[in-house]
N, C-alpha and C positions, 0 to 999 in steps of 0.2 A: 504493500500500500504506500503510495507516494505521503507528500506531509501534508497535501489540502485536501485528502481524503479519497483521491482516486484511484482507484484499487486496477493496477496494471496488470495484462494479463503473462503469465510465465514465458519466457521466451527459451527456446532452445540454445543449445551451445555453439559459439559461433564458428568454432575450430572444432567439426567432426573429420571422422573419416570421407564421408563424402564430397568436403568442403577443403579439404586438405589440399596440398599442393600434390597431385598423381604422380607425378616423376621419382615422389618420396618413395610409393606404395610397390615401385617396381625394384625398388631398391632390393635386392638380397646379400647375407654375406654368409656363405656356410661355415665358415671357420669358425663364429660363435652363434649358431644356429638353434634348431630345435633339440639336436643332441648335448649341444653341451648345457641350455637350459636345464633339460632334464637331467643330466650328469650334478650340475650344482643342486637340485632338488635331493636324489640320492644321496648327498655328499651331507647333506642335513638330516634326512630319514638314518642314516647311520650312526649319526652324533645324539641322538635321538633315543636310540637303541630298537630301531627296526630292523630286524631280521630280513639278514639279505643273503643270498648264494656265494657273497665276496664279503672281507672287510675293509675295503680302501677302494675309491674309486681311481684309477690309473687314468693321467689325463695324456692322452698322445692325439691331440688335437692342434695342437698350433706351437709354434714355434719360440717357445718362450724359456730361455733356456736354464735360466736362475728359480722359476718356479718348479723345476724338474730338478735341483739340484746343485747345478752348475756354480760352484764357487766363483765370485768377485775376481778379476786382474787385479793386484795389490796395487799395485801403479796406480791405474785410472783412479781407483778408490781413494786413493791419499792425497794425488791432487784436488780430488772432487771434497775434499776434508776439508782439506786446505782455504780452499779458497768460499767454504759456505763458512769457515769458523777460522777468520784471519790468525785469530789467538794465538794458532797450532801453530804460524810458522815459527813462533820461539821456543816448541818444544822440539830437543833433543830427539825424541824414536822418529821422527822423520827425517826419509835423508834427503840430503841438499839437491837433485836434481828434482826430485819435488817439488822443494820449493821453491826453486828458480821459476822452473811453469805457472808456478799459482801464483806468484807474485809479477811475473810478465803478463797476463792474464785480465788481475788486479787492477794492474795500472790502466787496464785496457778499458775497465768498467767505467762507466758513473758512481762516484763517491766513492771508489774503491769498491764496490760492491755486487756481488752477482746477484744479488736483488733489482737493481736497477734495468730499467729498458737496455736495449742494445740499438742500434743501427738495425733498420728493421729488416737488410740483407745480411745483417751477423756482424756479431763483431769481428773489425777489420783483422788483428792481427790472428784471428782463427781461420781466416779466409785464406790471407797467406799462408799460415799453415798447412792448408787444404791443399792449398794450390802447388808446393812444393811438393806436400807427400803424392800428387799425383804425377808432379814431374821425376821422382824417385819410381816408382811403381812402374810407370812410360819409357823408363829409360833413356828421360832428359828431354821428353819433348815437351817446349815448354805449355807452360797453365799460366794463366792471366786470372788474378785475386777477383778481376771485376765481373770473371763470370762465373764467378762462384755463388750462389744463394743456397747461403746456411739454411734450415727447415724442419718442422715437426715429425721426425723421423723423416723415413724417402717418401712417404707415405703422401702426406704432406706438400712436396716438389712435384709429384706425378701430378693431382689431383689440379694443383693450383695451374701446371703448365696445359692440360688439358682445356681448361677453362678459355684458353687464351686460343686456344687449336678449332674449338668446336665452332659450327658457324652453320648461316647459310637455312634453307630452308625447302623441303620436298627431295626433287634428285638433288638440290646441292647442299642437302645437309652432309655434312661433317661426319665420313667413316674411317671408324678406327680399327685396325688387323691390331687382332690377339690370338697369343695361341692356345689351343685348345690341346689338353685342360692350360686353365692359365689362372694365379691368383686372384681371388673373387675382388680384389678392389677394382679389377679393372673393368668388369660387369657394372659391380656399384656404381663407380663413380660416374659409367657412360648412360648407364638407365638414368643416375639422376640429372647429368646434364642433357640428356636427350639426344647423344650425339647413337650414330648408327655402328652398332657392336658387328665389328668383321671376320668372322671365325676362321681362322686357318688350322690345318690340323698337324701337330709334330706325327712323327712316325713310331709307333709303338715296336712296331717289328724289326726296326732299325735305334734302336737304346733311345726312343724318344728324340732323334732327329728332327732339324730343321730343314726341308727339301724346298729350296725357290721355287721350283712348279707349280709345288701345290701353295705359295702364297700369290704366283701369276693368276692362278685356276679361282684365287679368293676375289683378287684382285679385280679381272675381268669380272666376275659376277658380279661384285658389287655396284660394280659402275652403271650397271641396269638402272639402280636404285638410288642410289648415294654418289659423293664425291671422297672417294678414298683420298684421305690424306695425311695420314698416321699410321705408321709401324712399329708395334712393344715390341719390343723383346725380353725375355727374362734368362739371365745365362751368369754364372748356373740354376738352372730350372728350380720353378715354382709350381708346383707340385713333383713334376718327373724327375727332377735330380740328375740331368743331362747338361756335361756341358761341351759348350760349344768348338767345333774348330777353328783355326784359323782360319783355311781356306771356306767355312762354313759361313765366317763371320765377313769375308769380303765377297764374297756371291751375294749376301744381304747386302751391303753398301753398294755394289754395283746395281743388283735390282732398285734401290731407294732412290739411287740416283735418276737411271732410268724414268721411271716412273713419277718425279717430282713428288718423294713422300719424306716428311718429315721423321727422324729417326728418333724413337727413347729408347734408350739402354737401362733395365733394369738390373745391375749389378750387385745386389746386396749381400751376396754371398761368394764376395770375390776372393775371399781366402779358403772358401770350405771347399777343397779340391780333395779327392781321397781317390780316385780310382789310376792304376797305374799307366801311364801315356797320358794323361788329361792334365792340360793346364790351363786356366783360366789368361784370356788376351782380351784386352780391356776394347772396345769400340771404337774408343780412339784412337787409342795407340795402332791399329790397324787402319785405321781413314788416314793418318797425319801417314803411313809408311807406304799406301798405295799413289802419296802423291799428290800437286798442288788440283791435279781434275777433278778430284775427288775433295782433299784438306780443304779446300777453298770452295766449294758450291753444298756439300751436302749438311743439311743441320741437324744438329746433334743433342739430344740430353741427354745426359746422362746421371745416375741416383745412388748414392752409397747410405748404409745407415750407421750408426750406433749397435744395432739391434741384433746383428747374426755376425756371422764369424767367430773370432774367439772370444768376441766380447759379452754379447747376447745379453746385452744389457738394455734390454725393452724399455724399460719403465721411465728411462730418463727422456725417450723422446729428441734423438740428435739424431740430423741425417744433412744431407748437401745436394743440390744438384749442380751440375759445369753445365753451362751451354756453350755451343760451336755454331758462327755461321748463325748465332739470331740477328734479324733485320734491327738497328740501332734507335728505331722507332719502338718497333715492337718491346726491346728491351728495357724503354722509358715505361711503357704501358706493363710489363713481367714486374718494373719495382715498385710502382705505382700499387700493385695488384697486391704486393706483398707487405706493401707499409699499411694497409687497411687493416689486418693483423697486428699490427706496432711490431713484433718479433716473435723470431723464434725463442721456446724456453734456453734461461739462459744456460742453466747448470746442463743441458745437455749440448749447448754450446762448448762446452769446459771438456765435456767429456771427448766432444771429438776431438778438438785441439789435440789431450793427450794422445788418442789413437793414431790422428796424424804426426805426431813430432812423439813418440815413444823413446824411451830410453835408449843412449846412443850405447854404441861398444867402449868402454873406458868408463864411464857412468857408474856414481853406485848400485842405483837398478837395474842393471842391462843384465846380470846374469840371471836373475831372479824370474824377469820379467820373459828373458827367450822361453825359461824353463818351464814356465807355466802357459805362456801361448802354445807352446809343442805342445806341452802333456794335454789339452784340449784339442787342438785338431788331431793329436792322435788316436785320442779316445775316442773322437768323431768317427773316426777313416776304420776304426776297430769296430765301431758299435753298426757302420753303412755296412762292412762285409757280412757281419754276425745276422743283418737283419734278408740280408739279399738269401745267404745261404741257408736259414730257416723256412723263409716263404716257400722257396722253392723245393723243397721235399714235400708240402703239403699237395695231393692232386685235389686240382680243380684250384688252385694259387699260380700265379706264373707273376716274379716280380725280377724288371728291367735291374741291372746292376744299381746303384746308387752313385753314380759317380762324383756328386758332389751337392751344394745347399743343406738340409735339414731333414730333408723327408725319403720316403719311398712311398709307389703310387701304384702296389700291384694289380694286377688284373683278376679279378673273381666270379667263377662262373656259379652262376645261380639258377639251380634246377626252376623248372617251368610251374611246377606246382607252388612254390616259396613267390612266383613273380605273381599268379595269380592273385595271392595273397596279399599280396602288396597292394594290388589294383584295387582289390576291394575294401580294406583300408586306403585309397587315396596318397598313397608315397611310392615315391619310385622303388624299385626293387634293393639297390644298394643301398636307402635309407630306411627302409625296414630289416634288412639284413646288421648293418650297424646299431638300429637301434633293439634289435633284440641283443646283438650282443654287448650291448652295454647293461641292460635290466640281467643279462644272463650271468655276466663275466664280469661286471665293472668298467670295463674299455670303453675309453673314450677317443670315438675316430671319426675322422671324415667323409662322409661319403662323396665318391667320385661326380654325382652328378651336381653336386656343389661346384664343381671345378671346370664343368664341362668334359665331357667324351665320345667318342664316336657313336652312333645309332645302334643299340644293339649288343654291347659293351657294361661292363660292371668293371667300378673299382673302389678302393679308398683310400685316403690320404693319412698316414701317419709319421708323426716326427720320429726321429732316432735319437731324441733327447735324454729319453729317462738314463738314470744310471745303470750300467753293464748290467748287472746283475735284475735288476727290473725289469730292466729291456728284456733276457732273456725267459722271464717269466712271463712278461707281457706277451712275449714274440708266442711262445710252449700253449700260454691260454687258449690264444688266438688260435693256433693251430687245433687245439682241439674242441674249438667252438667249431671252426668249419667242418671238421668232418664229423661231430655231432647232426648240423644242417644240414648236411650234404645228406646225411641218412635219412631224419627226419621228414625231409623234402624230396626225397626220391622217389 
């Protein structure tokens, strides 16, 4: 009732689901999905004391690696010490290359303080840092500080440089080649910008290969419909855990070129290389060595994170992207874009700084510091073979080698009676397959058609995170949840 007495009548809510922005509503992201919802529900009914067939729910759903276990880099940590609690630099148990970074750093801030704003493309001397450690990684080819944008994880730099990509409207809307399966941000972020998702398919039968054909074959179809003008790539692979060739990776620049398509390199797992012959060859360092036809016309981003490698330090939120070859207009409108943000968080600013300039050789941390970056990718490269060579004894499992990234993305055949069953519950057959075996087993995984995959096809996505010995129980469950199904469903 108003105050002169007239009694107004109830009005609905003005932000429903119907009223909402639709772009939202096509949004999906499987990596925290319906499975791990109800994985967190379990995780409660167990604390609880509900009677379950498990007592710990096993989370092997994303890629998070300190949450599985993964002890801190002493290094990154004591700078990152340092400079949120200045206090420490006059304590003694740290040692001085420490604090030389946190107090270079420092000075870098407003007020001395990593509290403060930064420059909303990062602070400057993080960027040079960036920008050398990438000339060290390149093998001296140089990097320019001013096309570095620091960012909220890679995450963050894709999303924002997209924005800038997308356009146009009917056939000339804006399509973007990803690959299939490919990290669910890249669905999300194009359903919500409405740009046109262009499926190209890696090769299963070839360790999850990139074959130019079949992105000519993408390419040409989509032009029916759309103006193709973007090409991801994720190397080493996101889901698949394939990585890339050299001569793999200049067949893509020479198609991009071709083509007038703009290039993003998703590299954020450019140290996790484990399989023997495979080495990771960064984008550009292959554009700058094919030459100025190539160095000089084709443009380039590229995204490293904080988050995976040996670091796997998620939670801070630090990542970078370089661009190559952006128009000097466009690149007023990329800072512009990113000052609306005011900055990136700082302390994950701090964190990459250390990861880019890490303890030199002669240093008091440099011995410390190799020792524990090794013992982590080794554990990785030991925990991809252990996971490769249990799938595959299981029939009716067939998983691609791991050759490098977080995960494995095996393929799973599921009897015709279990698909029915799906259908009539309304979920695809790999997301009723995953989620009985989480109600069944505890496991928590991914289902493949989160990720996208061929017509016809079953898979799931699981990280190699947990510790050895988990892992190998996790891997043993697994195994004999499927051939439990495979019976059951026969």
């Amino acid at each position: 009732m108003s105050e002169n007495g007239v009694l107004f009548q109830s009005r609905g809510k003005v932000l429903t689901v119907d009223t909402m922005n639709p772009a939202v509503k096509k949004v999906e992201y499987a990596v925290r999905g319906p499975i791990v919802i109800r994985a967190v529900e379990l995780e409660k009914e167990l604390k609880q004391g509900v009677k379950k067939p498990f007592t710990e729910v096993i989370k092997a759903n994303i890629g998070d690696a300190h949450a599985l276990g993964q002890r801190p880099i002493t290094f990154l940590r004591q700078v990152i010490a340092l400079c949120a609690y200045p206090d420490l630099l006059n304590d003694n148990k740290f040692p001085e290359d420490a604090k030389e970074r946190a107090r270079r750093i420092l000075q870098a801030c407003g007020g001395g303080s990593i509290g403060a704003y930064s420059a909303s493309q990062g602070i400057e001397c993080v960027r040079q840092d960036v920008a050398q450690y990438i000339e060290r990684r390149d093998g001296g080819i140089p990097s320019d500080p001013n096309n570095i944008y620091l960012s909220t994880g890679a995450s963050d730099a894709i999303v924002t440089l997209l924005k800038l990509l997308v356009s146009g409207e009917g056939r000339s809307r804006t399509g973007v080649l990803i690959p299939i399966p490919q990290y669910p941000l890249y669905s999300a972020a194009l359903s919500e910008l409405g740009a046109v998702q262009v499926n190209y398919y890696l090769d299963e039968e070839n360790c999850w290969a990139l074959d130019v054909q079949e992105l000519r074959r993408a390419v040409t179809a989509a032009r029916q419909h759309c103006q193709p003008k973007v090409l991801c790539i994720i190397n080493p692979g996101n889901p698949t855990g394939q990585v890339q060739s050299r001569k793999c990776i200049e067949d893509v620049i020479r198609f991009a070129a071709e083509e007038k398509l703009f290039l993003m390199a998703d590299e954020v797992y450019q140290d996790n290389i484990y399989a023997q012959g495979c080495q990771f060859h960064s984008f550009k360092k292959v554009l700058y060595e094919m030459g100025p036809e190539y160095c000089d016309t084709v443009e380039l981003a590229s995204f490293h994170s904080t988050s995976k490698c040996y670091m796997g330090e998620c939670g801070f939120r630090g990542g970078y992207m370089e661009v190559i070859n952006l128009d000097p207009q466009v690149k007023l409108q990329l800072t512009k874009l990113v000052s609306v943000r005011l900055c990136p968080p700082v302390p994950g600013q701090v964190l990459l700084d250390v990861i880019a300039n890490p303890p030199r050789e002669g240093e008091p941390s440099y011995e410390q510091f190799i020792k524990e970056k090794t013992a982590v990718l080794n554990n990785l490269a030991e925990k991809a073979r252990l996971t490769e060579e249990i799938f595959n004894t299981v029939p009716g499992i067939k998983c691609n080698p791991v050759q490098g990234a977080m995960y494995s993305f095996p393929r799973i055949e599921i009897p015709d009676k279990a698909v029915k069953e799906a259908q009539v519950k309304g979920q695809s057959p790999d997301m009723f397959y995953c989620m009985k075996l989480l109600e069944e087993m505890g496991i928590c995984i991914v289902p493949g058609s989160g990720f996208g995959q061929r017509e016809g096809t079953h898979h799931f996505r699981m990280t190699i995170l947990p510790p050895t010995e988990k892992l190998r129980i996790l891997l043993n469950k697994l195994k004999e949840f499927h051939e439990r199904f495979t019976r059951e469903y026969s």
